[in-house]
N, C-alpha and C positions, 0 to 999 in steps of 0.2 A: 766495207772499206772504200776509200774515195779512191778515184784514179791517181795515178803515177803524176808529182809537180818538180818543177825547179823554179828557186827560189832566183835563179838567177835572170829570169823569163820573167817576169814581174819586178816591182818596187821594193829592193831592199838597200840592205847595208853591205860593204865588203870591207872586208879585216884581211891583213896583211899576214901571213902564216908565221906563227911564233917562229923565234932559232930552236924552239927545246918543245917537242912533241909533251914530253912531263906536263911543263908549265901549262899546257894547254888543259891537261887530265886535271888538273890539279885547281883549276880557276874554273872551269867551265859551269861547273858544280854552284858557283856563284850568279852565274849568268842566265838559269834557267832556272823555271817555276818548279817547284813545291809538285812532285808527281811527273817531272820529266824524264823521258824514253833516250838511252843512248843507242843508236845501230850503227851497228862496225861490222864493215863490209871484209872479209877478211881473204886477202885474196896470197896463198903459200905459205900462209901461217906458221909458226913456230909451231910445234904439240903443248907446251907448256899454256900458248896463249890460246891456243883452242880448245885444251879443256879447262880454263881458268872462264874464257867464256860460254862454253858449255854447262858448267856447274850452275852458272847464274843466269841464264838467260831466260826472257820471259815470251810469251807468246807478241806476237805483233799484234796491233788494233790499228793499226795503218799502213798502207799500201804505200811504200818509198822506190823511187826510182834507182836501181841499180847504178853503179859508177862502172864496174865492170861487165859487161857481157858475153864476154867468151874469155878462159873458161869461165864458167858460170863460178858464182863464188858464193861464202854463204854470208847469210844475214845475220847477227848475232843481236837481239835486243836486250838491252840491260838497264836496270832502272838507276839512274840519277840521283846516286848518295857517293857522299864522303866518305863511306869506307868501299864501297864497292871501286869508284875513281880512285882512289890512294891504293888499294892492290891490284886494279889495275895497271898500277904505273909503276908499279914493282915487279909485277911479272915483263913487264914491257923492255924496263931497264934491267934487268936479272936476262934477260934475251940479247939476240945479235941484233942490227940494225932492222933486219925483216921483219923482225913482232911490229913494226910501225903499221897500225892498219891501214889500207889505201885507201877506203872511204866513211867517212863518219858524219852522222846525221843524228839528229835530234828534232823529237815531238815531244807535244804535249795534248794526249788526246787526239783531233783532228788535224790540228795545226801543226804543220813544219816550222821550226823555230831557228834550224842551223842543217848547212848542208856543208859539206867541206869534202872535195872530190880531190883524189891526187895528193891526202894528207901527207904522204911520204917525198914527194914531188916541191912539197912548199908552197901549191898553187893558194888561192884566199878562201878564206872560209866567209860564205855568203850566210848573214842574219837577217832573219824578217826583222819587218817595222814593228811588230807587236813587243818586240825588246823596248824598254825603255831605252832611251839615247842614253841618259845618265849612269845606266845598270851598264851597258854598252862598252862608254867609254873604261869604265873602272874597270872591265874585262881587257881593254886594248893596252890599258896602263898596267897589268899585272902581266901580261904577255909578252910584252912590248911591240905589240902590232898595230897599225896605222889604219884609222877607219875613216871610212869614204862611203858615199851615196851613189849608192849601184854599184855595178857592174862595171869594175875596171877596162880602158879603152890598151890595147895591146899594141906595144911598137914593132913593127916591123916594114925592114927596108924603110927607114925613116917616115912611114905614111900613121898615122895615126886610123883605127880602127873600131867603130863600135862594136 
Protein backbone atom coordinates (compact mmCIF):
# COMPACT_ATOMS: atom_id res chain seq x y z
CA UNK A 1 0.00 0.00 0.00
CA UNK A 2 1.30 3.57 -0.92
CA UNK A 3 1.72 6.08 1.85
CA UNK A 4 -0.89 8.32 3.34
CA UNK A 5 -1.84 11.54 0.42
CA UNK A 6 -4.07 14.78 0.35
CA UNK A 7 -5.39 15.65 -2.53
CA UNK A 8 -5.63 18.94 -1.33
CA UNK A 9 -1.42 19.14 -1.17
CA UNK A 10 -1.34 18.79 -4.85
CA UNK A 11 -3.32 19.96 -8.24
CA UNK A 12 -6.85 19.31 -7.95
CA UNK A 13 -10.42 20.48 -8.10
CA UNK A 14 -12.59 21.69 -5.15
CA UNK A 15 -16.48 21.23 -5.19
CA UNK A 16 -18.62 23.23 -2.92
CA UNK A 17 -20.33 20.66 -0.34
CA UNK A 18 -23.83 19.78 -1.46
CA UNK A 19 -27.16 21.19 0.93
CA UNK A 20 -28.16 17.45 0.93
CA UNK A 21 -25.59 14.73 2.11
CA UNK A 22 -28.33 12.22 -0.10
CA UNK A 23 -27.72 14.09 -3.33
CA UNK A 24 -24.20 13.52 -2.88
CA UNK A 25 -24.70 9.37 -2.18
CA UNK A 26 -26.82 9.45 -4.94
CA UNK A 27 -24.68 11.27 -7.95
CA UNK A 28 -21.26 10.30 -6.82
CA UNK A 29 -21.85 6.94 -8.17
CA UNK A 30 -21.80 8.95 -11.57
CA UNK A 31 -18.65 10.49 -10.95
CA UNK A 32 -16.27 7.55 -10.40
CA UNK A 33 -14.84 4.86 -12.51
CA UNK A 34 -16.34 1.35 -13.07
CA UNK A 35 -14.52 -0.56 -9.67
CA UNK A 36 -14.39 2.44 -7.47
CA UNK A 37 -13.73 2.23 -3.53
CA UNK A 38 -15.91 4.32 -1.02
CA UNK A 39 -14.17 4.89 2.63
CA UNK A 40 -16.20 6.44 5.27
CA UNK A 41 -14.50 7.49 8.05
CA UNK A 42 -17.18 6.81 10.70
CA UNK A 43 -16.50 8.81 13.63
CA UNK A 44 -20.07 8.02 16.77
CA UNK A 45 -21.90 6.36 14.37
CA UNK A 46 -25.41 5.43 14.54
CA UNK A 47 -25.54 1.15 15.09
CA UNK A 48 -27.80 0.95 12.30
CA UNK A 49 -25.10 2.65 9.96
CA UNK A 50 -22.25 0.72 11.37
CA UNK A 51 -23.70 -2.50 10.79
CA UNK A 52 -25.17 -1.59 7.40
CA UNK A 53 -21.40 -0.78 6.85
CA UNK A 54 -20.03 -3.54 8.33
CA UNK A 55 -22.15 -6.09 6.38
CA UNK A 56 -20.50 -4.69 3.18
CA UNK A 57 -17.40 -3.68 3.63
CA UNK A 58 -14.43 -4.71 1.78
CA UNK A 59 -10.88 -5.05 2.61
CA UNK A 60 -8.61 -1.75 1.79
CA UNK A 61 -5.91 -2.00 -1.06
CA UNK A 62 -4.87 1.46 -0.10
CA UNK A 63 -3.50 3.33 2.61
CA UNK A 64 -5.94 6.78 3.18
CA UNK A 65 -5.05 9.38 5.32
CA UNK A 66 -7.23 9.59 8.34
CA UNK A 67 -9.66 12.94 8.83
CA UNK A 68 -10.03 11.96 12.47
CA UNK A 69 -7.13 11.09 14.92
CA UNK A 70 -8.22 11.02 18.20
CA UNK A 71 -10.61 9.06 18.97
CA UNK A 72 -9.29 6.92 16.57
CA UNK A 73 -12.23 6.08 14.28
CA UNK A 74 -12.91 3.25 11.81
CA UNK A 75 -12.36 3.02 8.19
CA UNK A 76 -15.36 1.53 6.43
CA UNK A 77 -14.58 0.49 2.55
CA UNK A 78 -17.35 -0.12 0.26
CA UNK A 79 -17.42 -0.70 -3.22
CA UNK A 80 -19.12 1.89 -5.59
CA UNK A 81 -22.60 0.70 -6.95
CA UNK A 82 -26.02 2.00 -7.24
CA UNK A 83 -27.46 -0.25 -4.91
CA UNK A 84 -24.89 -0.27 -2.32
CA UNK A 85 -25.05 4.14 -2.53
CA UNK A 86 -28.96 4.10 -2.73
CA UNK A 87 -29.17 1.98 0.78
CA UNK A 88 -26.78 3.73 2.00
CA UNK A 89 -28.73 6.76 1.80
CA UNK A 90 -31.57 5.18 3.42
CA UNK A 91 -30.02 3.90 6.23
CA UNK A 92 -28.51 7.49 6.60
CA UNK A 93 -31.79 9.27 6.11
CA UNK A 94 -33.94 6.51 8.25
CA UNK A 95 -31.09 7.83 11.03
CA UNK A 96 -30.70 11.25 13.19
CA UNK A 97 -28.31 13.90 11.68
CA UNK A 98 -25.04 11.82 13.18
CA UNK A 99 -25.33 8.90 10.53
CA UNK A 100 -23.68 11.86 8.39
CA UNK A 101 -20.14 10.32 7.98
CA UNK A 102 -17.38 12.89 8.99
CA UNK A 103 -14.97 11.71 6.22
CA UNK A 104 -15.37 10.32 2.94
CA UNK A 105 -12.89 9.35 0.30
CA UNK A 106 -12.81 7.48 -2.79
CA UNK A 107 -10.17 5.26 -5.02
CA UNK A 108 -9.72 3.66 -7.62
CA UNK A 109 -6.95 1.02 -7.23
CA UNK A 110 -3.92 3.38 -6.36
CA UNK A 111 -5.34 6.47 -7.10
CA UNK A 112 -7.29 8.80 -4.70
CA UNK A 113 -10.13 10.21 -6.87
CA UNK A 114 -12.12 12.28 -3.94
CA UNK A 115 -11.27 13.20 -0.50
CA UNK A 116 -13.98 15.18 1.48
CA UNK A 117 -12.89 15.82 5.10
CA UNK A 118 -15.52 17.42 7.58
CA UNK A 119 -18.50 15.86 5.19
CA UNK A 120 -20.83 16.84 8.08
CA UNK A 121 -19.12 20.28 8.61
CA UNK A 122 -19.98 21.18 4.74
CA UNK A 123 -16.39 21.86 4.33
CA UNK A 124 -15.38 20.95 -0.14
CA UNK A 125 -14.88 17.92 -1.44
CA UNK A 126 -11.36 17.99 -3.24
CA UNK A 127 -11.34 15.81 -6.80
CA UNK A 128 -8.25 14.77 -8.62
CA UNK A 129 -7.54 15.96 -12.07
CA UNK A 130 -7.90 12.40 -13.41
CA UNK A 131 -11.87 13.17 -13.30
CA UNK A 132 -12.70 14.38 -16.50
CA UNK A 133 -13.82 18.27 -16.21
CA UNK A 134 -16.80 17.32 -18.10
CA UNK A 135 -17.79 14.19 -15.83
CA UNK A 136 -16.95 16.90 -12.99
CA UNK A 137 -19.00 19.47 -13.94
CA UNK A 138 -22.46 17.18 -14.49
CA UNK A 139 -21.57 16.01 -10.83
CA UNK A 140 -21.45 19.96 -9.59
CA UNK A 141 -24.77 20.35 -11.66
CA UNK A 142 -26.54 17.33 -9.96
CA UNK A 143 -25.36 18.63 -6.48
CA UNK A 144 -25.44 21.97 -6.97
CA UNK A 145 -21.91 22.66 -5.96
CA UNK A 146 -19.54 25.19 -7.33
CA UNK A 147 -16.28 23.92 -8.89
CA UNK A 148 -13.02 25.65 -8.70
CA UNK A 149 -9.26 24.83 -9.47
CA UNK A 150 -7.65 24.10 -6.18
CA UNK A 151 -7.66 24.62 -3.02
CA UNK A 152 -10.07 27.21 -1.99
CA UNK A 153 -8.30 30.64 -0.41
CA UNK A 154 -10.12 31.09 3.21
CA UNK A 155 -11.36 34.70 4.62
CA UNK A 156 -10.51 35.74 7.57
CA UNK A 157 -10.31 39.07 9.28
CA UNK A 158 -10.75 40.31 5.86
CA UNK A 159 -7.03 39.08 4.71
CA UNK A 160 -7.31 36.49 2.08
CA UNK A 161 -5.17 33.19 2.67
CA UNK A 162 -3.66 30.42 0.58
Amino acid sequence: MNSERYLATGDCWSVTAPGDFSQFLVSVVRLLPSGSVLCIEACNSPRPLLDFLNARKVEATIKLPRGTLLPRSEMFHLPVTDENLRQLEGVIASSDAGAIPSHVQAYNGETILLQWFDASARDPIFVSRKIPESVLREFCERIGGELSSGVPRRRESGIQRA
